[in-house]
C-alpha positions as YAML, in Angstrom:
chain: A
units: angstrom
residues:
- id: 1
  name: UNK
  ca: [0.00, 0.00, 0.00]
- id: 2
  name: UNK
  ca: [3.13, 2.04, 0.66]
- id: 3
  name: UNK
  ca: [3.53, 1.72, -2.80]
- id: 4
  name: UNK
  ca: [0.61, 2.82, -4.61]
- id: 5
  name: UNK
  ca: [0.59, 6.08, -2.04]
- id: 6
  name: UNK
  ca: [4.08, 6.90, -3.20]
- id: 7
  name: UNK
  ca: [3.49, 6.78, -6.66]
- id: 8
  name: UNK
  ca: [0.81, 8.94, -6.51]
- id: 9
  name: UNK
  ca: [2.55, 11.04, -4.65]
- id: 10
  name: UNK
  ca: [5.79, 11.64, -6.84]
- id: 11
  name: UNK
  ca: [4.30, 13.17, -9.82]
- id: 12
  name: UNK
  ca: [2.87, 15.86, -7.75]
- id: 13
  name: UNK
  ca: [6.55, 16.64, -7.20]
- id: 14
  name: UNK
  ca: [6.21, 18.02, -11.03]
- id: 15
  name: UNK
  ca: [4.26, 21.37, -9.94]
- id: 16
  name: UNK
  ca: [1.16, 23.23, -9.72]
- id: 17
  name: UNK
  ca: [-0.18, 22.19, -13.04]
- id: 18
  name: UNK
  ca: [-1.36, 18.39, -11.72]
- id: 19
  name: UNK
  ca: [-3.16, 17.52, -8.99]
- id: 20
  name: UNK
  ca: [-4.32, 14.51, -6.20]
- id: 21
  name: UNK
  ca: [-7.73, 14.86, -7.81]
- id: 22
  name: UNK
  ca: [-6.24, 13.72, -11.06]
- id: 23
  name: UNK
  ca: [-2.80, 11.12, -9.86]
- id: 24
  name: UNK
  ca: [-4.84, 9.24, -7.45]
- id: 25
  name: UNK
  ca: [-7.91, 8.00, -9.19]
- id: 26
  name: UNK
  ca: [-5.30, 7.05, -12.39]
- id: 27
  name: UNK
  ca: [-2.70, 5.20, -10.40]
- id: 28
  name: UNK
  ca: [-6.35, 3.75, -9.33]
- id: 29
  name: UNK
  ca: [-7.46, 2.76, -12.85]
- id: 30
  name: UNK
  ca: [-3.89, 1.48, -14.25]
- id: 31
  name: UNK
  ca: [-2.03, -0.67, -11.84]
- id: 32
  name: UNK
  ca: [-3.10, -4.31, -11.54]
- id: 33
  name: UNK
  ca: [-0.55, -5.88, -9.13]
- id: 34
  name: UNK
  ca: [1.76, -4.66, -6.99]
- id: 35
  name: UNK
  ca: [4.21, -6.94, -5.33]
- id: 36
  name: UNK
  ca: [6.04, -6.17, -2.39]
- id: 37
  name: UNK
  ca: [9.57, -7.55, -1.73]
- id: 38
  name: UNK
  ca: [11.38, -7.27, 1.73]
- id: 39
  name: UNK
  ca: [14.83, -7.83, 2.44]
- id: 40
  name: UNK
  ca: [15.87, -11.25, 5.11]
- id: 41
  name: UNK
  ca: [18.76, -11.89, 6.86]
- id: 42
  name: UNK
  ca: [21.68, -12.93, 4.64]
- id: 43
  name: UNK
  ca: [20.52, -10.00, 2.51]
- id: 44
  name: UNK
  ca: [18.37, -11.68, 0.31]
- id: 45
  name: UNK
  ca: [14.86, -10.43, -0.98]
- id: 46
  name: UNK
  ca: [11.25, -12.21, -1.23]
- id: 47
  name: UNK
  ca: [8.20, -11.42, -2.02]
- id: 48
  name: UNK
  ca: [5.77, -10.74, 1.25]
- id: 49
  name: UNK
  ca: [2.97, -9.52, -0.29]
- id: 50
  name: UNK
  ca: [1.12, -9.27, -3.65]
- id: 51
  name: UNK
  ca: [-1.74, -7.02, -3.59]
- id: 52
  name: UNK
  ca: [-4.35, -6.04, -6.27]
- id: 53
  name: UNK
  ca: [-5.62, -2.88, -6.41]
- id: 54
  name: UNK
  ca: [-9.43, -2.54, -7.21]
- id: 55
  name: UNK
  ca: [-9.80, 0.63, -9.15]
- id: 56
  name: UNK
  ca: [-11.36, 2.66, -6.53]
- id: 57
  name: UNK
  ca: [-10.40, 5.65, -4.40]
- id: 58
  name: UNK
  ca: [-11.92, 6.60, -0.67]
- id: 59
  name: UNK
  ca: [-10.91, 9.31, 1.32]
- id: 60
  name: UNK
  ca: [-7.92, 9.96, -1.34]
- id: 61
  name: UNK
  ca: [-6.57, 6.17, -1.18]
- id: 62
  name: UNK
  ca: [-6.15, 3.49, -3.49]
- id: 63
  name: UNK
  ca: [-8.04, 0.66, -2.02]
- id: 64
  name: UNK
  ca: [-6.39, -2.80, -2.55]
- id: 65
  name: UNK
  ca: [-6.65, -6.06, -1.56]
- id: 66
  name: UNK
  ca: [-4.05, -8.81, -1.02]
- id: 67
  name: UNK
  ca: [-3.90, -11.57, -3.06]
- id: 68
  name: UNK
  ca: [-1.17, -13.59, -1.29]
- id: 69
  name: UNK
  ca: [0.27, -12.93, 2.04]
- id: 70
  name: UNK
  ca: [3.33, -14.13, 4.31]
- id: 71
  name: UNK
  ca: [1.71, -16.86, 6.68]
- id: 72
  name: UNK
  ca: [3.81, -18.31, 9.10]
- id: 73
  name: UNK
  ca: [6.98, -17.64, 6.10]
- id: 74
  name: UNK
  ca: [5.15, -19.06, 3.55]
- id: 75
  name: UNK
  ca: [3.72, -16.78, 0.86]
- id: 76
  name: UNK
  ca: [-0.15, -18.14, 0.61]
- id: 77
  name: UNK
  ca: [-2.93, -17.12, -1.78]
- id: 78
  name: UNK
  ca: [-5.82, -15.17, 0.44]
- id: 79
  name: UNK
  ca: [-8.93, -16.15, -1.80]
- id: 80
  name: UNK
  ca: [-9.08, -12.48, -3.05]
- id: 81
  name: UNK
  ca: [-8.88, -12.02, -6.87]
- id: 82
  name: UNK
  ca: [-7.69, -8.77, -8.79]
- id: 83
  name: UNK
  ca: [-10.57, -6.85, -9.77]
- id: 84
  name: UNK
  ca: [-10.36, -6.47, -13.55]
- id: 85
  name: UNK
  ca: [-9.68, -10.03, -14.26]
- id: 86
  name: UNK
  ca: [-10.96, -9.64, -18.19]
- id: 87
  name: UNK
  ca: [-7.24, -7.71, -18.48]
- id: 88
  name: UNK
  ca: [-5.70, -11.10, -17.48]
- id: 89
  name: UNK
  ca: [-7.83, -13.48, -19.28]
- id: 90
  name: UNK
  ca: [-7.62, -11.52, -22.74]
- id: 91
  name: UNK
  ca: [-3.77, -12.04, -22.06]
- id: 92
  name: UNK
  ca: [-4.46, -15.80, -21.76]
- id: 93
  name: UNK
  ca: [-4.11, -15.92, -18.86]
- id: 94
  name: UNK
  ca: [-5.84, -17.84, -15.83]
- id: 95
  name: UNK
  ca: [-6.24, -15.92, -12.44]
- id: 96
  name: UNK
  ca: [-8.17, -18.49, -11.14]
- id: 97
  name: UNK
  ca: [-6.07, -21.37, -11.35]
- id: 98
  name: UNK
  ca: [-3.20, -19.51, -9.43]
- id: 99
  name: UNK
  ca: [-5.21, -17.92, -7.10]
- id: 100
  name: UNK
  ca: [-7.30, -21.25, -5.61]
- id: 101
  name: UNK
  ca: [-6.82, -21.76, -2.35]
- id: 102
  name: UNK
  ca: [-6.48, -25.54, -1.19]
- id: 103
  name: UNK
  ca: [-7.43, -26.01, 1.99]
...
């Protein structure tokens, strides 16, 4: 979430002629995934979180949703989906059979 605030944040850094109103609801509308690495001990990186954002501003924030999570070190699918999953399928590609969950 981090993320998604600071990049519609930075092109606000560009002046007067662009505003919140206009960054927010279009980092909003054109991100699909954002997946968020962390550095471990022994200075390695992996991924702790893959979130999804659904397209919709409140109260100047991108809502998202995670997708997969850390659980107990082990990066796990939540049962969420992304919300513009037509994107992925006319990609050919299948949300669904990444995102099951197996219980």
């Amino acid at each position: 979430r981090d993320a998604l605030v600071k990049l519609s944040t930075l092109p606000l850094l560009a002046g007067r002629n662009i505003d919140s109103a206009f960054v927010v609801p279009t980092v909003a509308s054109c991100i699909d995934i954002v997946v968020h690495c962390e550095l471990v001990r022994g200075g390695h990186r992996r991924v702790a979180e893959i979130l999804a954002p659904r397209g919709t501003v409140t109260g100047g924030v991108v809502e998202a949703s995670p997708i997969f999570a850390l659980r107990e070190g082990r990066l796990e699918a939540t049962g969420a989906y992304p919300a513009r999953l037509g994107k992925f399928r006319a990609a050919g590609l299948d949300p669904a059979s990444v995102l099951a969950v197996h219980g």
